[in-house]
C-alpha positions as CSV (number, residue, x, y, z in Angstrom):
1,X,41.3,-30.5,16.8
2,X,41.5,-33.6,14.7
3,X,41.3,-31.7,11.6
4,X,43.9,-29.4,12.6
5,X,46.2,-32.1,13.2
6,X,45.4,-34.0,10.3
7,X,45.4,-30.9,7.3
8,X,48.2,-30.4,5.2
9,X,46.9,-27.6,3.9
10,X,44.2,-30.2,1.6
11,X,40.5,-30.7,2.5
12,X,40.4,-34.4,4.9
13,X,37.2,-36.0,4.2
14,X,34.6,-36.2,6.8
15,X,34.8,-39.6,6.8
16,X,37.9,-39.7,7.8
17,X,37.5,-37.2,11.0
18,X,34.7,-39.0,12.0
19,X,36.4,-42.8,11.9
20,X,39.8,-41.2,13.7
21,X,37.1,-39.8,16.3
22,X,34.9,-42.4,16.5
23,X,31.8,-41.1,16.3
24,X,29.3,-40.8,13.6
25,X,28.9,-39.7,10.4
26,X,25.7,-37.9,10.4
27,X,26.5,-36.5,14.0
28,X,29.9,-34.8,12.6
29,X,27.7,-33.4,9.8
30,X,25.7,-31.7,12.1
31,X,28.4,-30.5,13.6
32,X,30.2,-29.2,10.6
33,X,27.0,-26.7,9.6
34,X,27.7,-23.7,12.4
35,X,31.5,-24.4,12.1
36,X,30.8,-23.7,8.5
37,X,28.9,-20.6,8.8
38,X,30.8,-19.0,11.8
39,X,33.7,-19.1,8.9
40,X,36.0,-21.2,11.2
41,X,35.8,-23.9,8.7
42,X,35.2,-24.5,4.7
43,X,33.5,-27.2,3.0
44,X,35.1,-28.2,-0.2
45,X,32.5,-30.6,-2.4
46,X,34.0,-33.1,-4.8
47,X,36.6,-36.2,-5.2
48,X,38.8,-34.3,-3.3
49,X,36.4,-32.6,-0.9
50,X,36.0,-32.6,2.4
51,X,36.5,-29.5,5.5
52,X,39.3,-27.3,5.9
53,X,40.8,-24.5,8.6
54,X,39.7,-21.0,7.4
55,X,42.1,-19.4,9.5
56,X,45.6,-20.9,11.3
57,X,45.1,-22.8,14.2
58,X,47.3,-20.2,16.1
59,X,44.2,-17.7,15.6
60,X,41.4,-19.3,16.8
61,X,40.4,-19.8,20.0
62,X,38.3,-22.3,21.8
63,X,36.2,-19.9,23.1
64,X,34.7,-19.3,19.5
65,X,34.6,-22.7,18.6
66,X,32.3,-23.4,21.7
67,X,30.7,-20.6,21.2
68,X,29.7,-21.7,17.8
69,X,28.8,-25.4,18.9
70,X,27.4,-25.0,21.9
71,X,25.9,-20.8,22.4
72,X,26.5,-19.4,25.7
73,X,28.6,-21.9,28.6
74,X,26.4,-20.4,31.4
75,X,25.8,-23.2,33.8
76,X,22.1,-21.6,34.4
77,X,20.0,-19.4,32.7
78,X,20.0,-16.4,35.5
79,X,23.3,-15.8,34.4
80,X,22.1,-15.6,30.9
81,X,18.7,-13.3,31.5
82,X,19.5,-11.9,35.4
83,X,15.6,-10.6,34.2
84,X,14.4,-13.8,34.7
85,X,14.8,-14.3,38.1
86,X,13.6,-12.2,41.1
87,X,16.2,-13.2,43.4
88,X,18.9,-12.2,41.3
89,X,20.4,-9.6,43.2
90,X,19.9,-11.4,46.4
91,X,21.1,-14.6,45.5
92,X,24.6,-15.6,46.5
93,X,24.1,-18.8,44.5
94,X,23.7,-16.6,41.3
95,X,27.4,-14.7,42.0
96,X,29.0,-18.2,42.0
97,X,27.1,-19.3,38.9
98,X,28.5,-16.5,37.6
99,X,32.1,-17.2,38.4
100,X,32.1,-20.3,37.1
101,X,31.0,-18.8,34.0
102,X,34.1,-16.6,34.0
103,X,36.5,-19.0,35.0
104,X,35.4,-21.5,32.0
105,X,35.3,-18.5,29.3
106,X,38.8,-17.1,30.6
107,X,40.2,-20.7,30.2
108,X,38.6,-21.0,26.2
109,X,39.2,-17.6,25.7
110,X,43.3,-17.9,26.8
111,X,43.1,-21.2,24.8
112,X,44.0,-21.6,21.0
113,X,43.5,-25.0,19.0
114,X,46.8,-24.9,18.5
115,X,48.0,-24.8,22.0
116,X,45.5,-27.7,22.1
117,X,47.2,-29.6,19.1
118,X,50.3,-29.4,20.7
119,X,49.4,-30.7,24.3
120,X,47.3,-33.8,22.0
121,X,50.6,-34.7,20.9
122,X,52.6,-34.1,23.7
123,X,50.1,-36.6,25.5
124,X,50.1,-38.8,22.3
125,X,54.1,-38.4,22.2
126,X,54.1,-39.6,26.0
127,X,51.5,-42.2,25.4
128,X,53.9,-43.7,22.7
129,X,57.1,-43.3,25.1
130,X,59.0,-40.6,23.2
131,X,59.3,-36.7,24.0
132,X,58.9,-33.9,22.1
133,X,61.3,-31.6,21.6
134,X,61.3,-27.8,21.1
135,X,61.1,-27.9,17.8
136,X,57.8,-30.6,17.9
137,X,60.4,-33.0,16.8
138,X,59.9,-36.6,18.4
139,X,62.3,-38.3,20.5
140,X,62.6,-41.8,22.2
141,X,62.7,-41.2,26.3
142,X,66.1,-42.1,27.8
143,X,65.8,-44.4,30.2
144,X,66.1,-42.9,33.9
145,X,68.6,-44.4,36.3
146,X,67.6,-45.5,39.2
């Protein structure tokens, strides 16, 4: 998200993302490499390096993002490899399992990053007393009468 709303169109250095997020260096890195090779994200070397958004925000969607990071959102692995467990098609546990696992894909998979870029800075606008307009424009609140 940060480098979405932080790219204008050049490569932002990860030592930038990683001071804006506060976490570290080496631990962004890491997470840079599957981004990288999943071709959400490129990695320009240089001066004037840094990562960049392969495709518009408007087209990806959380659900590959996570996907990419983290593999399967399955809260436990029966849900994953039903062959694993004997009880599988006894359990009611495992159905629930199950729709948890639904619910949390449906919600990254209805998601974009830049739906998610835009409700960062509606909370940031909000934060900062101001609204945002249709247009993303930033206003000051008018005070309420009481």
């Amino acid at each position: 998200m940060d480098l979405a709303l932080h790219s204008d169109e050049s490569p932002v250095p990860l030592k930038d993302i990683a001071r804006r997020q506060q976490i570290s260096l080496p631990y962004l890195e890491h997470l840079v490499m599957p981004l990288v090779s999943g071709e959400i994200i490129r990695s320009t070397r240089g001066a004037h390096g840094g990562i960049s958004l392969l495709k518009s925000p408007e087209k990806i969607r959380l659900s590959e993002v996570i996907r990419l990071l983290e593999g399967s959102i399955a809260p436990v692995e029966c849900v994953i490899h039903p062959d694993i467990c004997p009880r599988v098609g006894s359990c009611a546990m495992c159905d629930i399992w199950d729709e948890i696992k639904k619910a949390i894909c449906g919600v990254l998979e209805g998601t974009t990053l830049q739906e998610l870029v835009e409700r960062q800075r509606q909370k940031e606008a909000s934060r900062n007393g101001e609204t945002l307009g249709s247009e993303g424009a930033v206003r000051a609140e008018q005070p309420k009468d009481t």
